[in-house]
C-alpha positions, 0 to 999 in steps of 0.5 A, spaced: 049 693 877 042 692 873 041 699 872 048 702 870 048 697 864 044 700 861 046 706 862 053 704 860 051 702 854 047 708 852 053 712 853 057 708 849 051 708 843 052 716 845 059 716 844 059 711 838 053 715 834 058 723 835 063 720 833 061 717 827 057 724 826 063 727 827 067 723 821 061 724 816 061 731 818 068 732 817 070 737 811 073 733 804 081 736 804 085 736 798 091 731 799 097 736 802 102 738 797 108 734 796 115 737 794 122 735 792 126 739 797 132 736 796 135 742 791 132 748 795 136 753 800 136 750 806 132 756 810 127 754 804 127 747 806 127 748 813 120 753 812 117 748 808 118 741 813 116 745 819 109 748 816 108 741 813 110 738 820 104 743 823 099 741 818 101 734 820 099 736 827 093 740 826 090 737 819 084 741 820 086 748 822 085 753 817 091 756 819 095 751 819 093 750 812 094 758 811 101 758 812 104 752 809 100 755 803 103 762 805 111 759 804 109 756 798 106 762 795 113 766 796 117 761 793 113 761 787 110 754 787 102 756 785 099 749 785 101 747 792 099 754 794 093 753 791 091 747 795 093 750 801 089 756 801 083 752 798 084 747 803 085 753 809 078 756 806 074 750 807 075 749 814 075 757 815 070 760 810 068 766 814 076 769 814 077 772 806 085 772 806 084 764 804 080 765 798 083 772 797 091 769 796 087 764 793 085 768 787 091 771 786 094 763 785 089 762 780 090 768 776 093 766 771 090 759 770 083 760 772 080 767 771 074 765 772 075 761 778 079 767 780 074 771 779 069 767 783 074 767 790 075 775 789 067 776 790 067 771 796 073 774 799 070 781 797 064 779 801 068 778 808 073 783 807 068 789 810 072 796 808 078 792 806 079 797 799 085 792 797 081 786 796 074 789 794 079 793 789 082 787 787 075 784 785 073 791 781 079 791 777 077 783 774 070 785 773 072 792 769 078 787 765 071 783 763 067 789 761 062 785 767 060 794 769 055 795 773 058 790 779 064 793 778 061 800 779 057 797 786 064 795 788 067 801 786 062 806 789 062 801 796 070 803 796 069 811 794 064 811 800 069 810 805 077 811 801 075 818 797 081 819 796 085 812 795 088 813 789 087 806 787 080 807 786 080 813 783 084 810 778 079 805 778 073 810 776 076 812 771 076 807 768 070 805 769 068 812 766 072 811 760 068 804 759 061 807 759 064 812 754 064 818 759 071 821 757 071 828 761 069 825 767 074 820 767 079 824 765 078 828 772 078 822 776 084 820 773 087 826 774 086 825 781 089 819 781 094 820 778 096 827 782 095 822 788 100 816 786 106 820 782 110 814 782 106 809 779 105 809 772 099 807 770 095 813 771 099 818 768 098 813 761 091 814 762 091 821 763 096 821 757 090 817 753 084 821 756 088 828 754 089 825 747 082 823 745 079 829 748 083 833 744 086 836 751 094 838 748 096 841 754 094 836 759 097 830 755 103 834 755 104 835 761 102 827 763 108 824 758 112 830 762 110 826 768 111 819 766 118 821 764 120 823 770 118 815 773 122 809 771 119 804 766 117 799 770 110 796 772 109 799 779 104 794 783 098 797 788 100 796 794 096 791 799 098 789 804 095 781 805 101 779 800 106 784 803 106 781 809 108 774 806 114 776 803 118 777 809 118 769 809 122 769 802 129 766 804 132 764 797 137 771 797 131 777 796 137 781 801 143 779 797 140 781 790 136 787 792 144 789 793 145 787 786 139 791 784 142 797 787 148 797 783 145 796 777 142 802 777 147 806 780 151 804 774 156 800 778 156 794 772 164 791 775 161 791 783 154 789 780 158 783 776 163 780 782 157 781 787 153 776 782 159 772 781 159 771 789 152 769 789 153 765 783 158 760 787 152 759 792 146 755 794 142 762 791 145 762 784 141 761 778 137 768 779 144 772 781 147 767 775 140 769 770 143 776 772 150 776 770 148 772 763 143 778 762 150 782 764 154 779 759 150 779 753 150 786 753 157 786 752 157 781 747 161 775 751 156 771 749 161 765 750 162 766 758 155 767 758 154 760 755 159 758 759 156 759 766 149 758 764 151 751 763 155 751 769 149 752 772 144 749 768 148 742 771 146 744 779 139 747 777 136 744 771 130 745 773 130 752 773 126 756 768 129 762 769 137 760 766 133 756 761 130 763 759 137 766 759 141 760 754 135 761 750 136 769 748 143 767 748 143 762 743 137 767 740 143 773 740 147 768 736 142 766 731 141 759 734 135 759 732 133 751 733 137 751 740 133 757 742 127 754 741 129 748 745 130 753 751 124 757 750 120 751 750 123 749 755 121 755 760 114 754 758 114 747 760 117 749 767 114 755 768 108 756 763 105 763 766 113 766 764 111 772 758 117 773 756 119 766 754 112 766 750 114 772 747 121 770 746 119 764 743 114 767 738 120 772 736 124 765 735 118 762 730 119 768 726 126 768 725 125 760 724 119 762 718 114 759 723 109 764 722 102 761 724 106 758 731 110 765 732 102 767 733 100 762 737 106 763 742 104 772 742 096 770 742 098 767 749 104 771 752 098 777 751 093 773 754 098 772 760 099 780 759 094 785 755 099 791 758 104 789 754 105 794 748 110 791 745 107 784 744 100 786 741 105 790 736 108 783 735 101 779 733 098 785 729 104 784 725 103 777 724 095 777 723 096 783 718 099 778 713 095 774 714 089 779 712 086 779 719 086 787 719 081 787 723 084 783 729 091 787 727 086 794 729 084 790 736 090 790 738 095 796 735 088 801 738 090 797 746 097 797 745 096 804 743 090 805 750 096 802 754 102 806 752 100 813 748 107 814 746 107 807 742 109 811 734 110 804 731 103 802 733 100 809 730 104 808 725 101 802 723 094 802 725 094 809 721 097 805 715 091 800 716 085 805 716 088 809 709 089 802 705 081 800 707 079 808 705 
């Protein structure tokens, strides 16, 4: 016995001596996101109660953590997602989906840190051309060009013929000023890709500045034939979250194919089913949109008030109250509602957008550019909104700013006249 006691108590020591090395060593996690259910679809309830109960039970399992953050990113809600996948990263940090879905959370609130995941996620992915794409796409947006062209080239060297990355060429040639070669690539990407859109606007582009009037012909042809619309790359680490989605994808995708067979009686009574239940106010956002077209804007209201006392929360039938007060010329009202969305939602363009129209309508000019300045920040594609601010900034005598944005507006949508129109007014008036 004399012998074993200090045996016993060496390994209690030992014992004692891993586990506080393992509590010290354990890696710090963000606290687990809390969310009020009460007013979500039962399904949704369901699937976040069940991976938070997973996460409880497994409190340091990378996967855990992965999939909470998965059903949260379906479902929109960024900042809980963002936590889960940075919390999935520290306890896995070899796996590149975590910081790569966490990329794409924070785009539109951190670029930089945004950008930073992208890089880690591209370090891990191997020959994964959508993740390393992703990260040659933020560093030509940043003008950062040679390490776009080492990601670019890395992807060229096993997907030649990946349309997403010859359109990337492209662009990477059209930024160091090589205009020829890059409208070679972008041909090819575009002949590979005939329904995405954004390759044949840069060809239109490049024919267009190398005097190329055939090819530009040829491009707006193209882009006639494919619906105005942003069409996504595709990629597969997100596609393969949506399945999750439980908040009515089905039933409005119906709806969506009848709106665009024209079917507006069948479109209206589907979207009025939808309405009544737990999924309403995406169908009810739809119908409103419906009925401000044919002029019933008091039904619209109507229903949107309706629904604005079940979801009032809910950005998307805020943003609808607002365009119908907009239509009606209730300006103050409308911009009750736009401010609204953005508190909800501030990442929502088209409310900063409508929110900009609405100061000028209410001769509020310097926040009617403030509200632009941040719907293109969120958007630099959008035409439309950069035409809207270079109006603004030229009364304000800012012409060289008004230049910058009209020539982007007119590199995103060649066929925009009122931007050249306007542009062309600019340069003869400084002659």
């Amino acid at each position: 016995m004399r012998r074993l006691v200090p045996v016993l108590f060496g390994l209690t020591v030992l014992a004692v001596a891993v586990n506080v090395y393992w509590w010290f060593s354990m890696p710090s996690l963000e606290p687990l996101p809390v969310v009020a259910t009460d007013r979500m679809t039962p399904r949704i309830r369901e699937l976040i109660q069940t991976a938070t109960a997973e996460v409880m039970r497994q409190d340091h399992s990378a996967v855990a953590w992965g999939d909470l953050g998965a059903v949260y990113f379906v479902h929109s809600m960024m900042p809980e997602a963002v936590a889960c996948f940075r919390n999935a990263e520290v306890l896995d940090p070899v796996d590149y989906r975590w910081p790569y879905l966490l990329g794409i959370c924070l785009l539109n609130t951190d670029r930089e840190e945004s950008l930073d995941c992208y890089r880690r996620s591209a370090q891990r992915c191997g020959q994964k051309a959508h993740v390393q794409l992703r990260l040659a796409e933020a560093l030509i947006d940043r003008s950062e060009l040679e390490e776009a062209a080492m990601q670019v080239e890395s992807v060229l060297s096993y997907a030649p013929s990946n349309p997403r990355v010859q359109f990337a060429k492209a662009r990477l040639l059209l930024a160091q000023g090589d205009l020829e070669q890059a409208k070679s690539w972008a041909i090819r990407s575009a002949a590979a890709a005939p329904d995405k859109r954004t390759p044949h606007l840069l060809v239109a582009q490049l024919c267009r500045r190398t005097r190329d009037t055939a090819g530009e012909t040829r491009a707006l042809k193209a882009l006639e034939k494919i619906a105005d619309d942003f069409t996504a790359w595709e990629d597969p680490d997100t596609a393969a979250l949506y399945p999750l989605r439980q908040d009515g994808t089905a039933r409005l995708a119906r709806a969506e194919d009848l709106a665009k067979s024209g079917q507006t009686a069948s479109l209206k009574e589907t979207l009025s089913e939808i309405a009544t239940g737990s999924d309403g106010a995406a169908a009810t956002s739809q119908l409103a949109w419906i009925l401000d077209q044919e002029g019933n804007f008091r039904e619209s209201e109507g229903l949107l008030r309706q629904q604005l006392l079940r979801f009032p929360k809910d950005e998307r039938l805020h943003f609808q109250f607002g365009v119908v007060c907009f239509l009606q010329e209730r300006n103050p009202e409308a911009e009750a509602a736009f401010r609204r969305v953005v508190e909800l939602k501030p990442d929502f363009v088209d409310a900063w957008y409508n929110l900009g129209l609405t100061f000028v309508k209410l001769n509020k000019p310097s926040d009617a550019r403030d509200a632009f300045a941040v719907a293109v920040r969120l958007s630099p594609s959008k035409a439309v909104i950069r035409i809207s601010l270079a109006e603004l900034l030229l009364a304000e005598g800012k012409e060289e700013e008004a230049c910058e944005h009209l020539e982007a507006a007119i590199k995103v949508a060649p066929m925009e006249q009122e931007a050249r129109d306007m542009l062309a007014r600019i340069k003869a008036g400084q002659k």
